[in-house]
N, C-alpha and C positions, 0 to 999 in steps of 0.2 A: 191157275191155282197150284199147281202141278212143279212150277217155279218158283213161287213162294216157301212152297216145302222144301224146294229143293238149298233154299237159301238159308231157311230156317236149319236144316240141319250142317249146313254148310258152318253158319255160323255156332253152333251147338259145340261138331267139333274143335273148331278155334279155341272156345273159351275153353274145353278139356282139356287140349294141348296146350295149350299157352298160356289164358286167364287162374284156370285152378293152380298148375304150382307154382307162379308167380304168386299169388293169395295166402299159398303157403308159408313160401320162401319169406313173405313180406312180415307176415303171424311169428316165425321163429326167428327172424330178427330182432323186433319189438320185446317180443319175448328177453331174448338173452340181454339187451338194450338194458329193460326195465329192470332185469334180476341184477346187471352190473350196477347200476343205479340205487339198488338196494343194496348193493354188496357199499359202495361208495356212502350211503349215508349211515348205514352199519358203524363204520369205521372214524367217519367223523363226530359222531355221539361220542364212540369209546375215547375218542381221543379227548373229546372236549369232555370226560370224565375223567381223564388222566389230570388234562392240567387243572381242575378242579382239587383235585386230592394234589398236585403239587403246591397250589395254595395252599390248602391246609398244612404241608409239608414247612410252609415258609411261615405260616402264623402259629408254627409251633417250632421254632428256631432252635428253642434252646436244647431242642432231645439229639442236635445236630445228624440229622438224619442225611443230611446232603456233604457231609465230611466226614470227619473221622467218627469211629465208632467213640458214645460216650459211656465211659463207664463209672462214672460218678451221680450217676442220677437218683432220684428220690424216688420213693415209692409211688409217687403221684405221677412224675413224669414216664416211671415205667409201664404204669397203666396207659399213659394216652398212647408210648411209643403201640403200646401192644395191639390198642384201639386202629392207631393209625396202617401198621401190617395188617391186622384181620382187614379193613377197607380196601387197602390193595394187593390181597389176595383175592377176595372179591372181583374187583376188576379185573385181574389177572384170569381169574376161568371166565368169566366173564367174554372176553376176548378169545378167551381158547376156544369156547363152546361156540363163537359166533363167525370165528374169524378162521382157523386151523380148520382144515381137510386134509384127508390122506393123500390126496392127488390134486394139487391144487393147480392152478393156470402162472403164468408167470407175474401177472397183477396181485391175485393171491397171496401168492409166494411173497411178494414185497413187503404185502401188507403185515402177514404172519411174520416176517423176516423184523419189524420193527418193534411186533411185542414182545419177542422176545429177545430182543435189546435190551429191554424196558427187565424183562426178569432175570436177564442175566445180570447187570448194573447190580441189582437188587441182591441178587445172589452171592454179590461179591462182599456183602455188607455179612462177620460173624452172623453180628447179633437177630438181623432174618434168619439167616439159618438156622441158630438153634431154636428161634422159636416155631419155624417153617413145619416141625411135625403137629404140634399141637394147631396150627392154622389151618392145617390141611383135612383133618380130622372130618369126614363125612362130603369130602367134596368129589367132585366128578373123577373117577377113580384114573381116567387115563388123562386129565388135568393132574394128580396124585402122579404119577408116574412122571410127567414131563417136568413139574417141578421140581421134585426128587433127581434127577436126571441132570437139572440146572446148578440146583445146589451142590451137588457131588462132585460137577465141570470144577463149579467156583471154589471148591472147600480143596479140592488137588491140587488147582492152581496156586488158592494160598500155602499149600503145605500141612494144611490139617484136615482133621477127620471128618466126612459131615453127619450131619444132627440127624 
């Protein structure tokens, strides 16, 4: 009986030293696994929201939002243009709130590194610009700031003031 016990704890310590933080180790890999997985479907939502809104960008041609700025437009088409900014501003915090950390990993970094591709392009367009203060109007304040931030790169680079 005396050796049973003695096996029994034999085997006790084993699983302390060995089996537990294996068990561990195995839990916070899964762990970070599943949250990158979530970071990755995160990302392809917002994206497949982006070319969503660049449809609509294309079935609304004529406000030439993919060229030159238009400035002959009707009163009608100023509304949709301004429609179509408020939606992607929207996505834009959107993406900030989901996507941007202050200390990000280098996968991260890539990811943030392409939305704001996506708002700088944007940025480089006047007529976002000057409507950029009234779009911003109550949103996530350090989204307000990085926009702000965009617009001002792009409005120096053009040579003018921004909005």
């Amino acid at each position: 009986m005396n050796e049973f016990k003695d096996w029994m704890e034999l085997a006790s310590f084993i699983i302390t030293i060995v089996a537990l933080p294996f068990a561990i180790a195995v839990f916070i890999f899964e762990q970070r696994r599943e949250r990158a997985n979530e970071e990755e479907e995160i990302y392809l939502k917002l994206s497949d929201d982006y070319s969503r809104f660049m449809e609509l960008v294309l079935q609304n041609s004529d406000l030439k939002l993919r060229s030159s700025v238009a400035t002959d437009l009707t009163e009608e088409q100023l509304d949709r243009r301004l429609a179509l900014y408020s939606i992607l501003v929207s996505l834009f915090e959107r993406a900030y709130l989901l996507v941007y950390e202050d200390d990000m990993d280098r996968k991260q970094l890539r990811m943030w590194r392409s939305w704001e591709d996506f708002m700088r392009e944007w940025c480089e367009r006047a007529d976002f610009r000057a409507a950029l203060p009234g779009l911003l109007h109550g949103e996530d304040p350090d989204f307000v700031n990085e926009m702000q931030k965009l617009a001002a790169e792009a409005a120096q680079q053009a040579g003018t003031k921004p909005a």
